[in-house]
KOLMINU-549852 format. One record per residue: x, y, z of N, C-alpha, C, O in turn. Coordinates in nm, 4 decimals, padded with zeros to 6 digits. Each point is the difference from the previous one (the first is absolute). Example, Ala and Ser with C-alpha at 12.3 -4.5 7.8 and 13.67 -1.06 7.14 Angstrom:
<rs>
((01.3190 -00.5690 00.7800) (-00.0890 00.1190 00.0000) (00.0900 00.1200 00.0000) (00.1036 -00.0019 00.0665))
((-00.1386 00.1069 -00.1385) (00.0820 00.1190 00.0060) (-00.0770 00.1090 00.0730) (00.0509 00.1108 00.0169))
</rs>
This chain:
<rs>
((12.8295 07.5431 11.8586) (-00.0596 00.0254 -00.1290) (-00.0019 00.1513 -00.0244) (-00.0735 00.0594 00.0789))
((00.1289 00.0085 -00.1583) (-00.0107 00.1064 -00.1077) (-00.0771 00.0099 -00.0563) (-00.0146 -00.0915 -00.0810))
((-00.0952 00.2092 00.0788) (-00.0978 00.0537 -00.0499) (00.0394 00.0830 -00.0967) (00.0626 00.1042 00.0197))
((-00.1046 -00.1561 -00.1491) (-00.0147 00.1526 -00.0748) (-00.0223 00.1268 00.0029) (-00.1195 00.0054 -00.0288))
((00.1633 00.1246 00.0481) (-00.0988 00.1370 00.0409) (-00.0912 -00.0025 -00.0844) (00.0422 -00.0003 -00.1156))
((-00.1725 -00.0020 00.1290) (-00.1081 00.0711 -00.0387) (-00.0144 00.1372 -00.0459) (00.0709 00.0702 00.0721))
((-00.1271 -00.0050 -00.1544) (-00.0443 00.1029 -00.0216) (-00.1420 00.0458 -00.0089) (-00.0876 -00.0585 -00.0637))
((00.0709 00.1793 00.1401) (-00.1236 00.0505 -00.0089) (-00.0424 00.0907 -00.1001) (00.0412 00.1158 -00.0067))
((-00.1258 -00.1683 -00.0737) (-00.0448 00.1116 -00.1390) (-00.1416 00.0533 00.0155) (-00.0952 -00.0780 00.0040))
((00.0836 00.1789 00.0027) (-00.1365 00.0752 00.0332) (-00.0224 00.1170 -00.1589) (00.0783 00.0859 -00.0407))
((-00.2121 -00.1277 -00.0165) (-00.0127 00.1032 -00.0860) (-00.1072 00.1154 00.0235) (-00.1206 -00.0221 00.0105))
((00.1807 00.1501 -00.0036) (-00.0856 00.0965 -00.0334) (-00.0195 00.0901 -00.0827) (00.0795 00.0375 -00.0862))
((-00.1964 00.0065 00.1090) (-00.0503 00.1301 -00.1424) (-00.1403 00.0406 00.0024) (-00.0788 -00.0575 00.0752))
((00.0495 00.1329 -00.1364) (-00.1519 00.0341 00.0067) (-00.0755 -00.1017 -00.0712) (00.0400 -00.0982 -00.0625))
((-00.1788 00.1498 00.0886) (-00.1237 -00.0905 -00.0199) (-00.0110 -00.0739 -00.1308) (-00.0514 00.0937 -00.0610))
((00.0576 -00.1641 -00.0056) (00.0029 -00.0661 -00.1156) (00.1752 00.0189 -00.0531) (00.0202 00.0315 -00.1172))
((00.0743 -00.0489 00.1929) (00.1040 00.0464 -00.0470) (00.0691 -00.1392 -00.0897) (00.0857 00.0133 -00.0875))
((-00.1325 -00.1193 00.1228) (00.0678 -00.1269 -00.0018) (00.0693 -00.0568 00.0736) (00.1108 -00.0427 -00.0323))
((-00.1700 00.0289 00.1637) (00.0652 -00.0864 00.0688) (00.0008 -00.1087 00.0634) (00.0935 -00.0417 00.0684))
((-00.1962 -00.0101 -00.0867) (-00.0594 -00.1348 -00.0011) (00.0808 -00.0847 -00.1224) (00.0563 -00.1092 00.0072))
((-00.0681 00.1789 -00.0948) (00.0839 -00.0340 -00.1104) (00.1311 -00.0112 00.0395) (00.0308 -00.1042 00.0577))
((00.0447 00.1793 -00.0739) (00.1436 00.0069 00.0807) (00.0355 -00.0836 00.0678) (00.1065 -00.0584 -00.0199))
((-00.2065 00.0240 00.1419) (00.0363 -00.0560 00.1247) (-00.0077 -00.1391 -00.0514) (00.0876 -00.0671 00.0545))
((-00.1711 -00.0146 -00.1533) (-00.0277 -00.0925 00.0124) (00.1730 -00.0455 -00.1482) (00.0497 -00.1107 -00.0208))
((-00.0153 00.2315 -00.0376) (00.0726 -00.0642 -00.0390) (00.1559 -00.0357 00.0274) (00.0834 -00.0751 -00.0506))
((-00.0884 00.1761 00.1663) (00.1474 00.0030 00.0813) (-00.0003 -00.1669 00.1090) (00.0945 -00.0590 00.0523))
((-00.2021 00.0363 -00.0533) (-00.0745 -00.0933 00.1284) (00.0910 -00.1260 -00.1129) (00.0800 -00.0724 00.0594))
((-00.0920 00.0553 -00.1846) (-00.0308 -00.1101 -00.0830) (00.1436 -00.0234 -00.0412) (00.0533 -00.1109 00.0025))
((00.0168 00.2440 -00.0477) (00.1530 00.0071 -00.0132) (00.1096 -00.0155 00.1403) (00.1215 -00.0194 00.0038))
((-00.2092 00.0348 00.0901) (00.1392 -00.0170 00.1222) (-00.0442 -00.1402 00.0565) (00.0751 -00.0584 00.0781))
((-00.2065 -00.0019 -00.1194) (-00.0395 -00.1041 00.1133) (-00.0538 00.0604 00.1422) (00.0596 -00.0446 00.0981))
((-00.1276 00.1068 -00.0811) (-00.0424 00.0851 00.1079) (-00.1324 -00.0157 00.0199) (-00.0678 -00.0321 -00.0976))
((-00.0045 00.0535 00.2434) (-00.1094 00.0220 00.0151) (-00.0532 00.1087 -00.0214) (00.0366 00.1165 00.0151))
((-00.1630 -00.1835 -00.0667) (-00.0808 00.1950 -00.0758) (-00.1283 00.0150 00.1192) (-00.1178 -00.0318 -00.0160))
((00.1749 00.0838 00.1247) (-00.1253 00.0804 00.0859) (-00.1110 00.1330 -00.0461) (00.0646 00.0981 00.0365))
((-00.1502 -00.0635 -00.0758) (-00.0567 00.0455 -00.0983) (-00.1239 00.0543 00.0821) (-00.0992 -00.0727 00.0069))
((00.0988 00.1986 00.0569) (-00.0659 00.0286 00.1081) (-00.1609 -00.0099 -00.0489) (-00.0721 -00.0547 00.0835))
((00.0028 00.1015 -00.2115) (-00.1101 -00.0135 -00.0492) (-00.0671 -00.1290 -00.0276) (-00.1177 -00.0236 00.0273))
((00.1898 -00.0473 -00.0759) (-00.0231 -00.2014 -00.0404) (-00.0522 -00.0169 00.1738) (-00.1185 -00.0208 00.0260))
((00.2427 00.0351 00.1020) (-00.0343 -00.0338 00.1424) (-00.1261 00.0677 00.0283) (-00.1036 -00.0631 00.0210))
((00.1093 00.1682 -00.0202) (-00.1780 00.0987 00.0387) (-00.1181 -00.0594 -00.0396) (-00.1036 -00.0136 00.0650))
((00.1333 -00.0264 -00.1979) (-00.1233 -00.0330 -00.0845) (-00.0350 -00.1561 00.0796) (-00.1096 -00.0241 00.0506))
((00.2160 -00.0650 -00.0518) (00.0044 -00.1328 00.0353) (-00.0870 00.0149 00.1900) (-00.0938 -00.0713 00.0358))
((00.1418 00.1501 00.0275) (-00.0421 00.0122 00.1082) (-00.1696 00.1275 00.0044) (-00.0237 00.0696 00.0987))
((-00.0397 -00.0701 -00.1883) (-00.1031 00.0497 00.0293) (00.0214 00.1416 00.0732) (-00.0561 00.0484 00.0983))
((00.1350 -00.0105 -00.1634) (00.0156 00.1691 00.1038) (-00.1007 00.0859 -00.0445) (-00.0173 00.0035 -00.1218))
((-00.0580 00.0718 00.1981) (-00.1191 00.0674 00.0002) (00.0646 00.1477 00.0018) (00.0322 00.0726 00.0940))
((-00.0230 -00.0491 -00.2904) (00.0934 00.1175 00.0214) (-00.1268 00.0658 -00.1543) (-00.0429 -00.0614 -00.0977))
((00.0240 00.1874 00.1377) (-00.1177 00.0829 00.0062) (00.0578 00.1480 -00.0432) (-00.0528 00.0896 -00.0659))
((00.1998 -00.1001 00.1373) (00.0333 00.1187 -00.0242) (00.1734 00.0386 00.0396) (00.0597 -00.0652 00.0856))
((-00.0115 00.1491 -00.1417) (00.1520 00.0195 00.0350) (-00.0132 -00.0449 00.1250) (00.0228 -00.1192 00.0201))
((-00.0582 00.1963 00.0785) (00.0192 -00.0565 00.1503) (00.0083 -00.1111 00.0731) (00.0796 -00.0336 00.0878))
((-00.2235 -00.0482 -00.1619) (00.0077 -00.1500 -00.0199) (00.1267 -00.0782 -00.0358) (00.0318 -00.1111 00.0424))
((00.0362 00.1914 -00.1304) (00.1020 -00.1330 -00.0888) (00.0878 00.0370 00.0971) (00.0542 -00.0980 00.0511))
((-00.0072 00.2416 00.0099) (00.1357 -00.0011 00.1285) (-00.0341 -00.0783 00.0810) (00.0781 -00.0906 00.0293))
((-00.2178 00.1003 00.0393) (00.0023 -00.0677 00.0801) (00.0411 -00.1376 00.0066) (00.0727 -00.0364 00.0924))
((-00.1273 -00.0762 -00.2165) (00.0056 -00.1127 -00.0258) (00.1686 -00.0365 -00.0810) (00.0334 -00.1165 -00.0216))
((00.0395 00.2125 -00.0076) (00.0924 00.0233 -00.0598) (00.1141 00.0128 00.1306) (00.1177 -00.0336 -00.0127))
((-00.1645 00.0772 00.1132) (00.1097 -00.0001 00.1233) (-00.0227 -00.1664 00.0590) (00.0895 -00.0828 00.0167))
((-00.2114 00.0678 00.0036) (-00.0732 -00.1414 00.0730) (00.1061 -00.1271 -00.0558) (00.0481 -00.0900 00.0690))
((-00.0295 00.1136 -00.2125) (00.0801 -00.1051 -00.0625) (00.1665 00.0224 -00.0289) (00.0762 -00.0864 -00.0434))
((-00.0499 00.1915 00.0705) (00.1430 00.0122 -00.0044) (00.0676 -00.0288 00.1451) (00.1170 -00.0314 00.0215))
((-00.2362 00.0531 00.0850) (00.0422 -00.0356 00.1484) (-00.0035 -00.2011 -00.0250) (00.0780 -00.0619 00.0724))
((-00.1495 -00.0051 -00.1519) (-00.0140 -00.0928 00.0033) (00.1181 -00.0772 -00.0507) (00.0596 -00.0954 00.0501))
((-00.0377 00.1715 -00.1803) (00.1278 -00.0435 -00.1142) (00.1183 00.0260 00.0544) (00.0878 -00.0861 -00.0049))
((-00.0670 00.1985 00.0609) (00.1387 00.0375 00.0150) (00.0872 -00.0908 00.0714) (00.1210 00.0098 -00.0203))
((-00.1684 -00.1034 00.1073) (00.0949 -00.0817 00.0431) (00.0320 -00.1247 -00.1001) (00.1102 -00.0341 -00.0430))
((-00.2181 -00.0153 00.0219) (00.0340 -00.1035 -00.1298) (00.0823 00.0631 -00.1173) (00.0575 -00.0741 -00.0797))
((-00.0521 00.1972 00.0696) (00.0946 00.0115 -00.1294) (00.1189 00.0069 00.0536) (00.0992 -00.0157 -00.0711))
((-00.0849 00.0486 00.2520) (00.1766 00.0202 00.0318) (00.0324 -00.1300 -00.0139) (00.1053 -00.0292 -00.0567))
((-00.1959 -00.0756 00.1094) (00.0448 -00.1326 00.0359) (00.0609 -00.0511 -00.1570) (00.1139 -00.0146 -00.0443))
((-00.2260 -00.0004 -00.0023) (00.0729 -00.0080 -00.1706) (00.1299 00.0349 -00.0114) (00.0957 -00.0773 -00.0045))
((-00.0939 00.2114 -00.0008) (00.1611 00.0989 -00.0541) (00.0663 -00.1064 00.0852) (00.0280 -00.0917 -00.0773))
((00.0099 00.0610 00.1993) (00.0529 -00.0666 00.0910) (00.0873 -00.1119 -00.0386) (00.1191 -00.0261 00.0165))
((-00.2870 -00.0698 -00.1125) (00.0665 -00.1468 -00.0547) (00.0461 00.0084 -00.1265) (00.0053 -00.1010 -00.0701))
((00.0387 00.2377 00.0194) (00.0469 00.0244 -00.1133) (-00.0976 -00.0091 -00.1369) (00.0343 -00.0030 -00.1182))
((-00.1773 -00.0004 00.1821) (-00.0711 00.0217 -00.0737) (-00.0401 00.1358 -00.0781) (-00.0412 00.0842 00.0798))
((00.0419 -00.0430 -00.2049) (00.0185 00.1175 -00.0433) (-00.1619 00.0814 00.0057) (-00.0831 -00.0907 -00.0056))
((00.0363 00.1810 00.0116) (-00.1058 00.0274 -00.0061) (-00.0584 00.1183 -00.0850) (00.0858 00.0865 00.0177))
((-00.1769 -00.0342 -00.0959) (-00.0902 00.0872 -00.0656) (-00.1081 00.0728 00.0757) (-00.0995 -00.0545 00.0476))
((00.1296 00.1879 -00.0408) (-00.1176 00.0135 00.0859) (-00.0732 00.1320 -00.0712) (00.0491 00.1128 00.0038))
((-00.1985 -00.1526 -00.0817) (-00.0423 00.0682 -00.0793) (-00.1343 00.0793 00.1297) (-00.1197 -00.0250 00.0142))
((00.1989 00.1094 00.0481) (-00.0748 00.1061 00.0584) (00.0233 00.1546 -00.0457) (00.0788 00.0366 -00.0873))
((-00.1502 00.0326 00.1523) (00.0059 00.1344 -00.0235) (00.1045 00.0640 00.0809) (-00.0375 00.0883 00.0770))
((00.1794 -00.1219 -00.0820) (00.0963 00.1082 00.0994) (00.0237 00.1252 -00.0921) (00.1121 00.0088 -00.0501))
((-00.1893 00.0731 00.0267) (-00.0456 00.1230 -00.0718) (00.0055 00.1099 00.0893) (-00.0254 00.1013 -00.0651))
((00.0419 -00.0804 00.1573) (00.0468 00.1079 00.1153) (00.1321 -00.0192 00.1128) (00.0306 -00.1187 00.0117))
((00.0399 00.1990 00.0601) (00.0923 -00.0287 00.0661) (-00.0379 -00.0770 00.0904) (00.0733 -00.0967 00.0207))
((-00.1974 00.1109 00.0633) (-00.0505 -00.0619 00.1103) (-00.0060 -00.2016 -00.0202) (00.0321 -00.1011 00.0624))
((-00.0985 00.1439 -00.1980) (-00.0249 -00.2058 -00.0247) (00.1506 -00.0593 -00.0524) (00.0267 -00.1200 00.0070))
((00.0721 00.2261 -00.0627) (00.0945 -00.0803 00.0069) (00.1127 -00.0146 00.1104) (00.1207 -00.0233 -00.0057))
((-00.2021 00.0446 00.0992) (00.0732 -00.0059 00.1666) (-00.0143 -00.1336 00.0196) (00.0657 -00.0842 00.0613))
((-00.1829 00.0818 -00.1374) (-00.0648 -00.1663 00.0884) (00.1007 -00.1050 -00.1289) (00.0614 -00.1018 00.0320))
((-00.0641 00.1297 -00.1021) (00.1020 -00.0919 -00.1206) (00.1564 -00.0095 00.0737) (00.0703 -00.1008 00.0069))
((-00.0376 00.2468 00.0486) (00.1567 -00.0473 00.0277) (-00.0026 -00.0536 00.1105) (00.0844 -00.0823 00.0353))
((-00.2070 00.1308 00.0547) (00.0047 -00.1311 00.1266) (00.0455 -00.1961 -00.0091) (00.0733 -00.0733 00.0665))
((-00.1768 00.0515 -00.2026) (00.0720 -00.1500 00.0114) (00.1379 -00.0237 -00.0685) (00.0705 -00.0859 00.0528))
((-00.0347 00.1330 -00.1340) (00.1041 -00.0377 -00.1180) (00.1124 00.0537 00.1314) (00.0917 -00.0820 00.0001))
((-00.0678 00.1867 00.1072) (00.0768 00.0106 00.0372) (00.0032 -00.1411 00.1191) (00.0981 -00.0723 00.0172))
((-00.2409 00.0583 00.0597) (00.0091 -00.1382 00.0739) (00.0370 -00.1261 -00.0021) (00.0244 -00.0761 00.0936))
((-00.0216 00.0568 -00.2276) (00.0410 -00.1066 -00.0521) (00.1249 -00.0873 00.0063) (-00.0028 -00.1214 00.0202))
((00.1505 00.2198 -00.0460) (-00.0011 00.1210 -00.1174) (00.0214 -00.0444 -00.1024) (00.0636 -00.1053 00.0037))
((-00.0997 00.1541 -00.1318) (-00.0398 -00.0085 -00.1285) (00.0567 00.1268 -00.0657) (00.0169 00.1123 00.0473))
((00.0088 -00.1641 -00.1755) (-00.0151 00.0984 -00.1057) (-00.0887 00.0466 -00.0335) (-00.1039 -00.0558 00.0350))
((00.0924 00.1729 -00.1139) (-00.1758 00.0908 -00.0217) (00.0538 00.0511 -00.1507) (00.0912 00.0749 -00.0351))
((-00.1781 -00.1411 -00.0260) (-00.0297 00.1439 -00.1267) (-00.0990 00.0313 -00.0003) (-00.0846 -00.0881 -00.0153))
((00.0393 00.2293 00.0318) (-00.1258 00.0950 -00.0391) (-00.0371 00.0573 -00.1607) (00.0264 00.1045 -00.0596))
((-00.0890 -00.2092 00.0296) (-00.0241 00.0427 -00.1422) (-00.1428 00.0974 -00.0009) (-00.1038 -00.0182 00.0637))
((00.1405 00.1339 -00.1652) (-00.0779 00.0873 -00.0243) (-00.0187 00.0496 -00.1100) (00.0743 00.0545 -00.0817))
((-00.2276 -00.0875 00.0864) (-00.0498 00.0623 -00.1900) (-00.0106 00.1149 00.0084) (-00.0281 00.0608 00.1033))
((00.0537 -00.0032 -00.2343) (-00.0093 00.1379 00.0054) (-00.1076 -00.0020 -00.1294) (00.0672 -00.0115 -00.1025))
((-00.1793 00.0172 00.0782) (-00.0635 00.0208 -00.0824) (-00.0819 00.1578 -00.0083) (00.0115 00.0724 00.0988))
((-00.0734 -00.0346 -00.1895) (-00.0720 00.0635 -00.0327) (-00.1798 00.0295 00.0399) (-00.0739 -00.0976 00.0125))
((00.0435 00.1773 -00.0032) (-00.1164 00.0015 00.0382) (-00.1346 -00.0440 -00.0605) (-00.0976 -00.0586 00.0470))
((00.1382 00.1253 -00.2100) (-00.0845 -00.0716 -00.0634) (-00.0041 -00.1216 -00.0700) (-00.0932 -00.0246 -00.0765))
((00.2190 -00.0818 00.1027) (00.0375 -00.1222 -00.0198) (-00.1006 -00.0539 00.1013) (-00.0977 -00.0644 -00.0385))
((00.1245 00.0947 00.1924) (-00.0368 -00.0641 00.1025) (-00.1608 00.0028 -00.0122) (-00.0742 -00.0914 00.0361))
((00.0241 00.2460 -00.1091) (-00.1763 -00.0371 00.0240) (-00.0438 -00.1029 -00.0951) (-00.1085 -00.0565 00.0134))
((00.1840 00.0327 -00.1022) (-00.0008 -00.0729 -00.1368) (-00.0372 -00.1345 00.0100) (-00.0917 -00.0584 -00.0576))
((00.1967 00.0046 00.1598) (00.0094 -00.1254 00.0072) (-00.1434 -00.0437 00.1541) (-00.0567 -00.1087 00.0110))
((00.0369 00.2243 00.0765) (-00.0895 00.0336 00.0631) (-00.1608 -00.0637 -00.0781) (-00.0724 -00.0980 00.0169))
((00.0734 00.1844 -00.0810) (-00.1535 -00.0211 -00.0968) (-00.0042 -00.1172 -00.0355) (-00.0983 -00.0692 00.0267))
((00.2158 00.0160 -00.1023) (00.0102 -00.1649 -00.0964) (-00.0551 -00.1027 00.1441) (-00.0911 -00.0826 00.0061))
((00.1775 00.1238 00.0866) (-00.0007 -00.1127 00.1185) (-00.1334 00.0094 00.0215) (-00.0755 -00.0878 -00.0419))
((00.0319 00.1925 00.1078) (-00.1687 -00.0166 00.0696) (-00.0694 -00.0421 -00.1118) (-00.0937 -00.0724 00.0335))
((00.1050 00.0946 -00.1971) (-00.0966 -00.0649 -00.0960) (00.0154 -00.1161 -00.0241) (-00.0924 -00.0674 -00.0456))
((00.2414 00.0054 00.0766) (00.0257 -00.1332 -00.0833) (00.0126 -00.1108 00.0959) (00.0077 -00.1183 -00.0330))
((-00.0056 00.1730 00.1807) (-00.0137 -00.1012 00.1093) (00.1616 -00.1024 -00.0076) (-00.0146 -00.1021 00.0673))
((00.1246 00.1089 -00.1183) (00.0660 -00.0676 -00.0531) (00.0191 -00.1377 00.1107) (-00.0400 00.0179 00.1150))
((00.0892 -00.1277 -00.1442) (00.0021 -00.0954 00.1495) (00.1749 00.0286 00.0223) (00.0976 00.0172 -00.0729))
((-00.1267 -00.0242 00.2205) (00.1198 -00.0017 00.0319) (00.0606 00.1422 00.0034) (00.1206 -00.0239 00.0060))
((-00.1338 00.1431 -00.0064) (-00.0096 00.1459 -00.0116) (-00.0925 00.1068 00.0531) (00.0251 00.1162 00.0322))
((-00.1747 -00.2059 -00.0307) (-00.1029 00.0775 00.0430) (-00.0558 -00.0413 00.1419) (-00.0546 -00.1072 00.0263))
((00.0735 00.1905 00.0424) (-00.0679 -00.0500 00.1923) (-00.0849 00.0836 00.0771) (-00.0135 00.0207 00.1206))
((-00.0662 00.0419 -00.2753) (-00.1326 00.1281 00.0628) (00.0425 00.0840 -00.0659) (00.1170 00.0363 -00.0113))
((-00.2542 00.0206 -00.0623) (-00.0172 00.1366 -00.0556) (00.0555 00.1114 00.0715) (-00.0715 00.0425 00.0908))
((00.1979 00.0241 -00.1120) (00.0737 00.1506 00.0470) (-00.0533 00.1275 -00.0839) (00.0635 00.0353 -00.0993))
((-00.1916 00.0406 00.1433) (-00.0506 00.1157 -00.0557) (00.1249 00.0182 -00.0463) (00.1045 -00.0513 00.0400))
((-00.1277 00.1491 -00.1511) (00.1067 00.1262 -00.0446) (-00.0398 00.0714 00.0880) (00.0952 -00.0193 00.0755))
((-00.1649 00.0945 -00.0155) (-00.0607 00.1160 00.0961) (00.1507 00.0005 00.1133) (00.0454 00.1130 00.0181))
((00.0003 -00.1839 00.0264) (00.0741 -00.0563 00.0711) (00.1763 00.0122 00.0391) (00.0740 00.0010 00.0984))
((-00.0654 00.0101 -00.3035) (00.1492 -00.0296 -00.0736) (00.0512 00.1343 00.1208) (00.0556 -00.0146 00.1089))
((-00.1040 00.1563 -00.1856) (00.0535 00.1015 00.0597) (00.0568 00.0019 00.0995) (00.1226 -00.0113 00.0022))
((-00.2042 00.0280 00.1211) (-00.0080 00.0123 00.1446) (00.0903 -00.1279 00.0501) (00.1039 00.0297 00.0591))
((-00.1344 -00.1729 -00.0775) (00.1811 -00.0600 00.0438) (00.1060 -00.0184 -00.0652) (00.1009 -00.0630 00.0317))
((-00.1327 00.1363 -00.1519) (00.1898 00.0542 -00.0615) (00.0194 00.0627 00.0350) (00.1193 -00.0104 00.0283))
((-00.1677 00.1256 00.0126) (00.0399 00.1361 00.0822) (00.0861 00.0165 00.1030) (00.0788 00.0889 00.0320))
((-00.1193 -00.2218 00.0253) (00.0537 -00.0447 00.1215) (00.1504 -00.1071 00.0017) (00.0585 -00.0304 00.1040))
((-00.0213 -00.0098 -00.2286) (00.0868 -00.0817 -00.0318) (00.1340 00.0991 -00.0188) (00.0202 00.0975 -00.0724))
((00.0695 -00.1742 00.1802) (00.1503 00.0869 -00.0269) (00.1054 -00.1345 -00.0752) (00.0212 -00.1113 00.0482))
((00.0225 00.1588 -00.1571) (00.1401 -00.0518 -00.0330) (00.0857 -00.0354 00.0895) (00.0436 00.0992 00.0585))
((00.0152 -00.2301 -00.0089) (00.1493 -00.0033 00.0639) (00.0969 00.1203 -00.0106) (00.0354 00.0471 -00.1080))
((00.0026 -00.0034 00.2228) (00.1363 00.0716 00.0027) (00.1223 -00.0598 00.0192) (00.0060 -00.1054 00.0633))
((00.1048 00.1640 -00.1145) (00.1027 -00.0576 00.0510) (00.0379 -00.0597 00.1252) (00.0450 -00.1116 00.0261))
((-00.0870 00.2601 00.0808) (00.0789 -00.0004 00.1373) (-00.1466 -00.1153 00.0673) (-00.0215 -00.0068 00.1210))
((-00.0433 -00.0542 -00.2004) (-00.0701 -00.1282 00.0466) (00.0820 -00.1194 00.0134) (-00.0376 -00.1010 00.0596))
((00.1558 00.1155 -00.1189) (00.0599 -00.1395 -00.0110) (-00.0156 -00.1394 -00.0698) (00.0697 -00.1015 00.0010))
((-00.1952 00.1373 -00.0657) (-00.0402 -00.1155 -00.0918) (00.1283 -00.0519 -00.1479) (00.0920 00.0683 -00.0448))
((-00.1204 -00.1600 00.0176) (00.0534 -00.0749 -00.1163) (-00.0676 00.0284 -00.1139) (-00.0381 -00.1107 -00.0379))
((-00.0062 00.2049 -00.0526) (-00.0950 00.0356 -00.0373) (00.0229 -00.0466 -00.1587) (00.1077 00.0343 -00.0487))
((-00.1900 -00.1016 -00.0273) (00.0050 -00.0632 -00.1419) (-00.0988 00.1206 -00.0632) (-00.0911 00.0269 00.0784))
((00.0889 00.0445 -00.1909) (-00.1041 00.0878 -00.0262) (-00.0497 -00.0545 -00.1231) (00.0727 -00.0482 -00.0869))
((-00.2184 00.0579 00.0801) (-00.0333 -00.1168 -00.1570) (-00.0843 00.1524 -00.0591) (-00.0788 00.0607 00.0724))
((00.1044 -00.0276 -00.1784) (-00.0665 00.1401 -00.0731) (00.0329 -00.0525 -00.0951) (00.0947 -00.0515 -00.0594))
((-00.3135 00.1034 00.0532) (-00.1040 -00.0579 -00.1095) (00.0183 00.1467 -00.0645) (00.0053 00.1132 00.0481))
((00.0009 -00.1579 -00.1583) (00.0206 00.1519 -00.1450) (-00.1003 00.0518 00.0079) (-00.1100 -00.0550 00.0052))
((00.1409 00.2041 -00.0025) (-00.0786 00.0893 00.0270) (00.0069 00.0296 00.1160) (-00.0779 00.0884 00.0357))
((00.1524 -00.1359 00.0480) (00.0290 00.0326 00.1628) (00.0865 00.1086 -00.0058) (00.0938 -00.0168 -00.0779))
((-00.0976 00.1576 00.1557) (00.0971 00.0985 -00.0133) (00.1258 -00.0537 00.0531) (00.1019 00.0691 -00.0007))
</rs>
C-alpha cells in the first residue's frame, strides 16, 4: 500500500496576527488535522500565570504531540500546526518532525502590522469570540514577545508561504 505524502503546515506570526484563523482554514482546504496549541492548553487545564508558565506547558505538550504528528505525516495524514514557531529555536522543533516522517512542510507566515495586531488584540479580550478566544493576552505583553519574534530566513530551509495583511511593510 502507497501512502500519500503528507504535508506539514505550521502557521506563524505575531500576537493577534491571525493564525488560528489561517490554520483552521488551510486545515479545512487540504483535509488536514488542525493541532492548535492554545484550544490543547486550555483543554488540559494548564496553570499558565505567566510567559514562563506557557513555555513551560508549551514544551510539556509538544514533547507529548510531536510523535503523534510524525506518526500521522507517516499515514499520509496531512497536518496544521497552529503553534508559535516564531523564533529559530521553536522552528527546530517543527523541522524535527516533518523531516522524521518525511513530509512536506510549508511555513506559513503572517506578516501583519502592529497596530492591526493590537486591534484585533482588544476586540478578542472584549468580545471573547468562540473558537478564537483561550484567555485574556494583556496588551502589556504584545511588546516584549514580539521583540523576541524572528522572521524565517532563507538559509533556514523552510517552504515559506508569506500571507501580508495591508499595511504590513
Amino acid at each position: 500500500m502507497t501512502l500519500a505524502p503528507a504535508t506539514l503546515y505550521v502557521v506563524c506570526g505575531k500576537i493577534a496576527a491571525g493564525k488560528t484563523t489561517l490554520a483552521r482554514k488551510l486545515a479545512a482546504g487540504h483535509g488536514a488535522v488542525l493541532i492548535c496549541e492554545d484550544e490543547w492548553l486550555v483543554r488540559l487545564e494548564a496553570d499558565i500565570n505567566s510567559f514562563d508558565d506557557l513555555v513551560v506547558h508549551a514544551r510539556r505538550l509538544q514533547a507529548a504531540l510531536g510523535p503523534h504528528v510524525v506518526q500521522l505525516l507517516r499515514l499520509g495524514v496531512s497536518v496544521v500546526l497552529d503553534v508559535p514557531g516564531n523564533t529559530v529555536k521553536s522552528r527546530q522543533w517543527i523541522r524535527l518532525l516533518f523531516e522524521a516522517a518525511p513530509a512536506r512542510h510549508e511555513l506559513h507566515w503572517i506578516d501583519a502590522p502592529d497596530d492591526v495586531c493590537r486591534a484585533r488584540l482588544r476586540a478578542r479580550n472584549e468580545t471573547k469570540p468562540e473558537g478564537l478566544y483561550f484567555g485574556h493576552v494583556p496588551e502589556a505583553i504584545f511588546d516584549p514577545i514580539n521583540r523576541g519574534i524572528t522572521p524565517p530566513a532563507d538559509s533556514e530551509g523552510f517552504n515559506v508561504v508569506w500571507h501580508r495583511v495591508p499595511g504590513a511593510a
